[in-house]
LOKEDREN-880146 format. One record per atom (N, C-alpha, C): residue number from 1; residue in three letters; x, y, z. Coordinates in pm, 1 decimal, padded with zeros to 6 digits. Layout:
N
@n NUM | res ALA | x X | y Y | z Z $
...
//
This chain:
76
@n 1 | res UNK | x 09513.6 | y 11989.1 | z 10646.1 $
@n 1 | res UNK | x 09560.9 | y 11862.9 | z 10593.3 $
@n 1 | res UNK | x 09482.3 | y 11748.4 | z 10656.4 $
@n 2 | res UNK | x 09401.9 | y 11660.6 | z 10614.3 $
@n 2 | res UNK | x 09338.0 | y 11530.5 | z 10641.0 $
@n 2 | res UNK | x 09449.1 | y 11447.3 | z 10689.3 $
@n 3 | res UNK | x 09415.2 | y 11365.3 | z 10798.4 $
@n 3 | res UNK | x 09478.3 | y 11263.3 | z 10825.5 $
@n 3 | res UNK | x 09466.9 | y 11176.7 | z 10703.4 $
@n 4 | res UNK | x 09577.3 | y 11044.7 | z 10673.2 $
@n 4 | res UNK | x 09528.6 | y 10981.0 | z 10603.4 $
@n 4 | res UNK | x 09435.6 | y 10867.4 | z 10605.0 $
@n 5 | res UNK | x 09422.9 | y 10831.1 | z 10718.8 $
@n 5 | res UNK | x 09296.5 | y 10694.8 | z 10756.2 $
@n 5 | res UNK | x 09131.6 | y 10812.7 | z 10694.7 $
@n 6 | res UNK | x 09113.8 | y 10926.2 | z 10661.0 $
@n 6 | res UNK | x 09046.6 | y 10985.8 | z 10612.9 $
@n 6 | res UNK | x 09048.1 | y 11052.9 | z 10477.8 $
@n 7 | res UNK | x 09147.7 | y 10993.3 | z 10405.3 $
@n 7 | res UNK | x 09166.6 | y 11088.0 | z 10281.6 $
@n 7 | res UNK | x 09120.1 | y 10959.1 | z 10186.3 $
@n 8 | res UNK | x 08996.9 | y 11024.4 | z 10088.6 $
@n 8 | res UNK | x 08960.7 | y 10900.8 | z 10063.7 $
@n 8 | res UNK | x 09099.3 | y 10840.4 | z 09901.7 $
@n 9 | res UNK | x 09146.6 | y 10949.6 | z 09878.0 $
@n 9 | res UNK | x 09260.2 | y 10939.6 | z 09778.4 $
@n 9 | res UNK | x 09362.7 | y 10871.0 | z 09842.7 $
@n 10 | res UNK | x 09439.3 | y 10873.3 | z 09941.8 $
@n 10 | res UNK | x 09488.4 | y 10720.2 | z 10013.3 $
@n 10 | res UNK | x 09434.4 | y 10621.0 | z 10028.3 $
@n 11 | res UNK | x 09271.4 | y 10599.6 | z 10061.9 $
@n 11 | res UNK | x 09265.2 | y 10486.2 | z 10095.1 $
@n 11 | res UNK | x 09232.8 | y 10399.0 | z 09971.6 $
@n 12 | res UNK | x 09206.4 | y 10479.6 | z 09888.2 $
@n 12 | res UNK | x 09148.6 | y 10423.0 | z 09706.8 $
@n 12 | res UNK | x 09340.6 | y 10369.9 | z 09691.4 $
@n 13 | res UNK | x 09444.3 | y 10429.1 | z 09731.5 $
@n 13 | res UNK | x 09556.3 | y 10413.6 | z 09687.0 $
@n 13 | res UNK | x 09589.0 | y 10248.6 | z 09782.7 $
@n 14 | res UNK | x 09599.1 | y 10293.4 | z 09877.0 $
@n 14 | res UNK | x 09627.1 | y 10179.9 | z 09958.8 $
@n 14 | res UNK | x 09541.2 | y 10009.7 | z 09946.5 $
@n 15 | res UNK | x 09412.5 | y 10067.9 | z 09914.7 $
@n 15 | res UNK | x 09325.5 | y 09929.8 | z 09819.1 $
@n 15 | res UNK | x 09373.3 | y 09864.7 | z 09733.2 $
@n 16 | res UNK | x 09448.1 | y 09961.7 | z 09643.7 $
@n 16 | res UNK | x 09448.8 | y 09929.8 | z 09525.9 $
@n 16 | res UNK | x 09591.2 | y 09841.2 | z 09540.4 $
@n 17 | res UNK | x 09730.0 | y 09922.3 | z 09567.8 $
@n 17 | res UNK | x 09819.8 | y 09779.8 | z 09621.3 $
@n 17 | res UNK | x 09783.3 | y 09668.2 | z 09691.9 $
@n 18 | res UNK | x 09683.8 | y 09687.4 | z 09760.0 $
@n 18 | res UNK | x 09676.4 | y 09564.3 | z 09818.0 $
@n 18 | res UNK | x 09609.1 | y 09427.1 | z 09717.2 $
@n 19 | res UNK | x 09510.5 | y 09475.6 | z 09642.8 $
@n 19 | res UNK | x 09492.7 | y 09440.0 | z 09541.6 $
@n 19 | res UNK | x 09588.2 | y 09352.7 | z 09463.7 $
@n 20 | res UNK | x 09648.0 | y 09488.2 | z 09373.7 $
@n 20 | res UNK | x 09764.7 | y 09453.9 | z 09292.2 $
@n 20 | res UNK | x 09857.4 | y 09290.5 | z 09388.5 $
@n 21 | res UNK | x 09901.1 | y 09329.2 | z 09477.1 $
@n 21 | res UNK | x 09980.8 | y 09249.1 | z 09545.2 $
@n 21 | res UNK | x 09916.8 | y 09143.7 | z 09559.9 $
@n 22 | res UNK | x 09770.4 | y 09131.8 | z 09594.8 $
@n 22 | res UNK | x 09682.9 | y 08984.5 | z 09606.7 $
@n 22 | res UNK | x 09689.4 | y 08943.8 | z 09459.6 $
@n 23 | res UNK | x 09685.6 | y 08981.0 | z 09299.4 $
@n 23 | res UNK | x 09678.4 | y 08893.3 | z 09182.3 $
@n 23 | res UNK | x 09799.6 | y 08908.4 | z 09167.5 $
@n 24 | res UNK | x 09901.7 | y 08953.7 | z 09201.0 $
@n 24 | res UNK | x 09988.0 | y 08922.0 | z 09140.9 $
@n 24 | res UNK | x 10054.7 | y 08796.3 | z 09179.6 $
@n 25 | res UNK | x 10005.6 | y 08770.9 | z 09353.5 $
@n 25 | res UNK | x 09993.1 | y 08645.7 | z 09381.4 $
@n 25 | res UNK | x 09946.6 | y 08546.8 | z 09320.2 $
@n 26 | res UNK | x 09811.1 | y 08537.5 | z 09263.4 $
@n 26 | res UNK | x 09731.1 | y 08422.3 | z 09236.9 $
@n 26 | res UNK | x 09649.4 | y 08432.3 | z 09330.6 $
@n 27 | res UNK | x 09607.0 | y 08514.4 | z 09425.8 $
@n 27 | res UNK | x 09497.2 | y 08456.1 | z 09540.0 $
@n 27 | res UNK | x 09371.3 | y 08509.9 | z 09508.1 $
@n 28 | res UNK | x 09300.6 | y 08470.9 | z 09567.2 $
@n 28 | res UNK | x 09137.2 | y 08531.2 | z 09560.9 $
@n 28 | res UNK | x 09106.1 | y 08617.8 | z 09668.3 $
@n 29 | res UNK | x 09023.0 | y 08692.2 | z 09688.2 $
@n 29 | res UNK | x 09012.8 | y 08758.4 | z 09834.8 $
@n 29 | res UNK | x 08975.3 | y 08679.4 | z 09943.5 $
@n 30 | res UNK | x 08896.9 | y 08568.4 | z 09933.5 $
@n 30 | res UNK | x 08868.4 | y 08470.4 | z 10011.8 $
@n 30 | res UNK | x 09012.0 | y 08432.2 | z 10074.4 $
@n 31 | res UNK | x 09112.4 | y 08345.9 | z 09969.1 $
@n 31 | res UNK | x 09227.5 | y 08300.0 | z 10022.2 $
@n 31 | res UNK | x 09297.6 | y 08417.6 | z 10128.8 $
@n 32 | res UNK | x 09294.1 | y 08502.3 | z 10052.7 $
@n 32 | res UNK | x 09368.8 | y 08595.7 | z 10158.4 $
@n 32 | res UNK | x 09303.9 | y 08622.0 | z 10287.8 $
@n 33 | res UNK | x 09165.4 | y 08694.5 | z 10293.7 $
@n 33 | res UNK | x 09086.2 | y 08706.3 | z 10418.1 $
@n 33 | res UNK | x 09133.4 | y 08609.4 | z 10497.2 $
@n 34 | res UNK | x 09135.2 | y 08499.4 | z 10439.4 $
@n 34 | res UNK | x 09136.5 | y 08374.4 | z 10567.6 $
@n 34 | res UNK | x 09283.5 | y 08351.4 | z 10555.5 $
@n 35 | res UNK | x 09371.6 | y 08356.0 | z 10498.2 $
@n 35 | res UNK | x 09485.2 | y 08400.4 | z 10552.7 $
@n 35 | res UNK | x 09545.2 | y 08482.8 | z 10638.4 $
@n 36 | res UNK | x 09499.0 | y 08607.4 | z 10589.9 $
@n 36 | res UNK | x 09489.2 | y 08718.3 | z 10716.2 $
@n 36 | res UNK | x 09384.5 | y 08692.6 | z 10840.0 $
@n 37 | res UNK | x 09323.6 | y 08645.3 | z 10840.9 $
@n 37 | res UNK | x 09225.3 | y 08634.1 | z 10952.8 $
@n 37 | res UNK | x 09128.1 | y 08749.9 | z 10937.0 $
@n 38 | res UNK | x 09091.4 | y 08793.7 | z 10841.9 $
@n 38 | res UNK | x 08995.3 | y 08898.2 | z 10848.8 $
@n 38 | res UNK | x 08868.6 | y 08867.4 | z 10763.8 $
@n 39 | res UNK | x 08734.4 | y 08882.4 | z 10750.6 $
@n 39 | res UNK | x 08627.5 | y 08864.8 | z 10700.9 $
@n 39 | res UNK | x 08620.2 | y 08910.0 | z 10511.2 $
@n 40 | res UNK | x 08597.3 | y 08819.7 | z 10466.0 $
@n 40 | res UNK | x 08561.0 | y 08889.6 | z 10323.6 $
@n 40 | res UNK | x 08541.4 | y 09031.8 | z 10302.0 $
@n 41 | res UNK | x 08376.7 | y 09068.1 | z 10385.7 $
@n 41 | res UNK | x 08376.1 | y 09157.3 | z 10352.0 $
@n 41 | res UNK | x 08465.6 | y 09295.3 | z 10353.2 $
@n 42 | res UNK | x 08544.8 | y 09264.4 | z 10515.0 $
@n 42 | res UNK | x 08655.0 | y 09346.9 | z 10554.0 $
@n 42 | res UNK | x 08752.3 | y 09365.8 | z 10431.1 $
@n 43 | res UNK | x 08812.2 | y 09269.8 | z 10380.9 $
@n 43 | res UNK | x 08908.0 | y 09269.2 | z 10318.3 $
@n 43 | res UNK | x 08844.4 | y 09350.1 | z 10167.5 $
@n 44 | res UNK | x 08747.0 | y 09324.1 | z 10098.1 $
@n 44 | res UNK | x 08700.7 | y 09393.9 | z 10016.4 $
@n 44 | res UNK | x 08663.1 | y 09534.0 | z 10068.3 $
@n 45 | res UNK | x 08650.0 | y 09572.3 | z 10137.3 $
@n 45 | res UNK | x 08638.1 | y 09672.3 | z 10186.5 $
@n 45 | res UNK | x 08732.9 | y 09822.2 | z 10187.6 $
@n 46 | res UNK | x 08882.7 | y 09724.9 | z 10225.4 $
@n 46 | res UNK | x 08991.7 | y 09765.0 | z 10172.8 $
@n 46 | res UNK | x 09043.7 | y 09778.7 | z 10062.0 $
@n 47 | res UNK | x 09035.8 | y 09686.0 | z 09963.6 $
@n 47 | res UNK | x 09062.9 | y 09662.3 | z 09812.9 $
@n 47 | res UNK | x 08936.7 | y 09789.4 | z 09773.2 $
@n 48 | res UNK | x 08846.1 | y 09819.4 | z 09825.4 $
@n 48 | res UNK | x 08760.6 | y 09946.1 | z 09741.4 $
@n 48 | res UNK | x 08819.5 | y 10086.8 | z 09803.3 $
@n 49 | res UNK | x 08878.6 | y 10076.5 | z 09899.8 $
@n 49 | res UNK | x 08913.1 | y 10254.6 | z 09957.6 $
@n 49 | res UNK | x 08835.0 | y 10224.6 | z 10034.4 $
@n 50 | res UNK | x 08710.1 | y 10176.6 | z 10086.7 $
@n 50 | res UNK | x 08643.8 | y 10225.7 | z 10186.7 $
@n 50 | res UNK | x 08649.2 | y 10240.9 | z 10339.5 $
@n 51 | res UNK | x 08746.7 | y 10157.4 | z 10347.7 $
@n 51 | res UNK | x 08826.5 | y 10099.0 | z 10519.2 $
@n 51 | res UNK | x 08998.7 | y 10131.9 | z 10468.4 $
@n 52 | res UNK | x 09015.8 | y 10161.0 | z 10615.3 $
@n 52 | res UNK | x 09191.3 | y 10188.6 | z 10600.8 $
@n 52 | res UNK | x 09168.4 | y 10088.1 | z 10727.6 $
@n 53 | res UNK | x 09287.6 | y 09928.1 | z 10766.1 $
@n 53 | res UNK | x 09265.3 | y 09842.2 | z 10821.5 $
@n 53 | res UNK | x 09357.9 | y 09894.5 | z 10956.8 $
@n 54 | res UNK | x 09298.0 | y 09821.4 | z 11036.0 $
@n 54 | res UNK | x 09393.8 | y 09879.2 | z 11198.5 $
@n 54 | res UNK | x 09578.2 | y 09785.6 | z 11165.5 $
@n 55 | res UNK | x 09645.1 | y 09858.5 | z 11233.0 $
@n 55 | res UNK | x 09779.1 | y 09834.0 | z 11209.2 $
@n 55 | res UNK | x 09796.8 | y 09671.5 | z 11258.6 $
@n 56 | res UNK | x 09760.1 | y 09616.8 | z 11348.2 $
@n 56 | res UNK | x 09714.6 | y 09443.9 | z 11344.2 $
@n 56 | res UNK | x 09668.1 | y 09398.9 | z 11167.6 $
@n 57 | res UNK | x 09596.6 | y 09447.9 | z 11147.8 $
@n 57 | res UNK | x 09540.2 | y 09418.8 | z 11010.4 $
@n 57 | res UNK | x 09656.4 | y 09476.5 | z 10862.0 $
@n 58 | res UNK | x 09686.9 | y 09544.7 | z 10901.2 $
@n 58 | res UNK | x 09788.3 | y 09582.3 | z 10827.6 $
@n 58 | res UNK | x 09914.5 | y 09502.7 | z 10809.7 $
@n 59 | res UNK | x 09974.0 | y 09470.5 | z 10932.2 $
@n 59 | res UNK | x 10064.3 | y 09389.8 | z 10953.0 $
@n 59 | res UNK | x 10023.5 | y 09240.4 | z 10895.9 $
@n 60 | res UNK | x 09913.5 | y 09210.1 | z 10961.4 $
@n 60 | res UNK | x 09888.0 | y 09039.7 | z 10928.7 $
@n 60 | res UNK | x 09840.6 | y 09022.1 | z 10729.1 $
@n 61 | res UNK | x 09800.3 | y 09179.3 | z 10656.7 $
@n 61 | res UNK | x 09747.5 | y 09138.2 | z 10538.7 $
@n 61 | res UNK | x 09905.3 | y 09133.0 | z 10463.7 $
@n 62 | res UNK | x 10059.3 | y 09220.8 | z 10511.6 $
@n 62 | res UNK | x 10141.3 | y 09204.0 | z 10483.7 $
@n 62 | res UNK | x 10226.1 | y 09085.2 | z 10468.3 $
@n 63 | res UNK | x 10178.8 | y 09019.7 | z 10609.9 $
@n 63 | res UNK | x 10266.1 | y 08889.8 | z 10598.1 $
@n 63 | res UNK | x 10170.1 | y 08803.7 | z 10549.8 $
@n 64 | res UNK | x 10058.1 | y 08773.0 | z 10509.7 $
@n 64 | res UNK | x 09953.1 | y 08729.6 | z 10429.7 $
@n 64 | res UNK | x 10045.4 | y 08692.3 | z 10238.8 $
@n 65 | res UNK | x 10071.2 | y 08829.6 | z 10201.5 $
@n 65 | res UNK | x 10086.8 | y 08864.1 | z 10093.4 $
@n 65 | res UNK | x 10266.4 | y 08848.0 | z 10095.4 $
@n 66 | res UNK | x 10314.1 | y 08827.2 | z 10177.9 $
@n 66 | res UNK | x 10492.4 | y 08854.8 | z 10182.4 $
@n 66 | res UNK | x 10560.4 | y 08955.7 | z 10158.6 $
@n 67 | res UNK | x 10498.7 | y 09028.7 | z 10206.5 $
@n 67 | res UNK | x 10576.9 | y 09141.6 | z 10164.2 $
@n 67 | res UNK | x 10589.9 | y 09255.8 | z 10321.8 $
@n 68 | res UNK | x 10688.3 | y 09315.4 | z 10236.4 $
@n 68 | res UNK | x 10667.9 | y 09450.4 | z 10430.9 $
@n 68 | res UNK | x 10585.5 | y 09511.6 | z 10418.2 $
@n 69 | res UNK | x 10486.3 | y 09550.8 | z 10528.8 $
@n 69 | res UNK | x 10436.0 | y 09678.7 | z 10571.2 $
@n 69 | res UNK | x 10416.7 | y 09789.7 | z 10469.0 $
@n 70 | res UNK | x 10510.3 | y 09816.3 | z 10476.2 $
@n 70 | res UNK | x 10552.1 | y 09959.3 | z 10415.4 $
@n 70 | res UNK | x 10535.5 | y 09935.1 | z 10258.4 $
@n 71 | res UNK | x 10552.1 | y 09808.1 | z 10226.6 $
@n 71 | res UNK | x 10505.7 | y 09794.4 | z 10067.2 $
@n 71 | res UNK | x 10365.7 | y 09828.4 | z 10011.2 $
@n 72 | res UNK | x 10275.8 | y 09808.7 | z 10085.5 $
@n 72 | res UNK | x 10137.3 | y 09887.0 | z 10085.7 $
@n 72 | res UNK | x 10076.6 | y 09999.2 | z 10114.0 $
@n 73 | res UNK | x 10242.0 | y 10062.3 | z 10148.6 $
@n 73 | res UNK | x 10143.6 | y 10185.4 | z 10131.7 $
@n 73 | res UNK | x 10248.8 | y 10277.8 | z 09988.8 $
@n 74 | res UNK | x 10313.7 | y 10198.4 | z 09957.4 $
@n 74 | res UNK | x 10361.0 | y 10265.2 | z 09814.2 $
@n 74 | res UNK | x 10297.2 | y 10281.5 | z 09705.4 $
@n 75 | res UNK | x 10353.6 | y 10400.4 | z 09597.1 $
@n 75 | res UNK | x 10206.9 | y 10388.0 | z 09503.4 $
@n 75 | res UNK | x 10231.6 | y 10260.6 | z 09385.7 $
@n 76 | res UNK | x 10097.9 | y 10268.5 | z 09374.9 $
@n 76 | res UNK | x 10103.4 | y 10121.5 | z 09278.0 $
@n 76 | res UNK | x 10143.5 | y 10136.0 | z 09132.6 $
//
Protein backbone atom coordinates (compact mmCIF):
# COMPACT_ATOMS: atom_id res chain seq x y z
CA UNK A 1 0.00 0.00 0.00
CA UNK A 2 1.60 3.57 -0.96
CA UNK A 3 1.54 6.12 1.49
CA UNK A 4 -0.62 8.80 0.35
CA UNK A 5 1.80 11.95 0.07
CA UNK A 6 2.97 9.31 -2.83
CA UNK A 7 -0.04 8.05 -4.52
CA UNK A 8 -0.20 10.08 -7.41
CA UNK A 9 -4.27 9.27 -7.52
CA UNK A 10 -4.59 11.25 -4.13
CA UNK A 11 -2.65 13.86 -4.89
CA UNK A 12 -4.49 14.51 -8.51
CA UNK A 13 -7.61 14.12 -5.90
CA UNK A 14 -6.54 16.44 -3.29
CA UNK A 15 -5.54 19.23 -6.21
CA UNK A 16 -8.42 19.00 -7.55
CA UNK A 17 -10.64 20.09 -4.26
CA UNK A 18 -8.50 22.46 -3.66
CA UNK A 19 -9.15 23.82 -6.86
CA UNK A 20 -12.80 23.29 -6.88
CA UNK A 21 -12.89 25.15 -3.44
CA UNK A 22 -10.58 28.14 -4.85
CA UNK A 23 -13.51 28.92 -7.95
CA UNK A 24 -16.02 28.27 -6.19
CA UNK A 25 -14.72 31.08 -4.23
CA UNK A 26 -14.02 33.56 -6.93
CA UNK A 27 -10.23 33.58 -6.29
CA UNK A 28 -7.38 33.26 -8.60
CA UNK A 29 -4.38 31.23 -7.55
CA UNK A 30 -2.44 34.31 -7.05
CA UNK A 31 -5.17 35.59 -4.46
CA UNK A 32 -4.97 32.53 -2.67
CA UNK A 33 -1.04 31.84 -2.72
CA UNK A 34 -0.75 35.12 -1.10
CA UNK A 35 -3.37 34.45 1.13
CA UNK A 36 -1.96 31.34 2.18
CA UNK A 37 1.48 32.55 2.20
CA UNK A 38 2.73 30.16 -0.27
CA UNK A 39 4.39 30.88 -3.81
CA UNK A 40 2.35 30.59 -7.06
CA UNK A 41 4.18 28.16 -8.24
CA UNK A 42 3.70 26.01 -4.98
CA UNK A 43 0.18 26.42 -4.97
CA UNK A 44 -0.21 25.33 -8.66
CA UNK A 45 1.69 22.69 -7.99
CA UNK A 46 -0.89 21.36 -5.76
CA UNK A 47 -3.94 22.19 -7.88
CA UNK A 48 -1.92 19.70 -10.60
CA UNK A 49 -1.25 16.52 -8.15
CA UNK A 50 2.23 17.19 -8.26
CA UNK A 51 3.01 18.34 -4.50
CA UNK A 52 0.99 17.05 -1.50
CA UNK A 53 1.57 20.47 0.82
CA UNK A 54 3.22 20.07 4.45
CA UNK A 55 0.43 20.08 7.14
CA UNK A 56 1.40 24.07 7.92
CA UNK A 57 0.39 24.42 4.30
CA UNK A 58 -2.48 22.45 4.53
CA UNK A 59 -3.85 24.08 7.42
CA UNK A 60 -3.10 27.75 6.25
CA UNK A 61 -4.60 26.82 2.38
CA UNK A 62 -7.78 25.70 4.58
CA UNK A 63 -8.25 28.71 6.44
CA UNK A 64 -7.27 30.61 3.19
CA UNK A 65 -10.37 29.02 1.53
CA UNK A 66 -12.74 28.67 4.92
CA UNK A 67 -13.18 25.72 5.20
CA UNK A 68 -11.72 22.63 7.60
CA UNK A 69 -8.84 20.67 6.95
CA UNK A 70 -10.44 17.70 6.42
CA UNK A 71 -12.63 19.29 3.64
CA UNK A 72 -9.72 18.80 1.24
CA UNK A 73 -9.14 15.84 1.46
CA UNK A 74 -12.78 14.71 0.53
CA UNK A 75 -13.63 13.57 -2.86
CA UNK A 76 -14.67 16.27 -5.07
Amino acid sequence: MQHPSSDPAFLAAYGAVVRQVREELGLDRKELAEEAGISYSYLSAIESGQKLPSETVQTALAASLGVPASDLLAPV
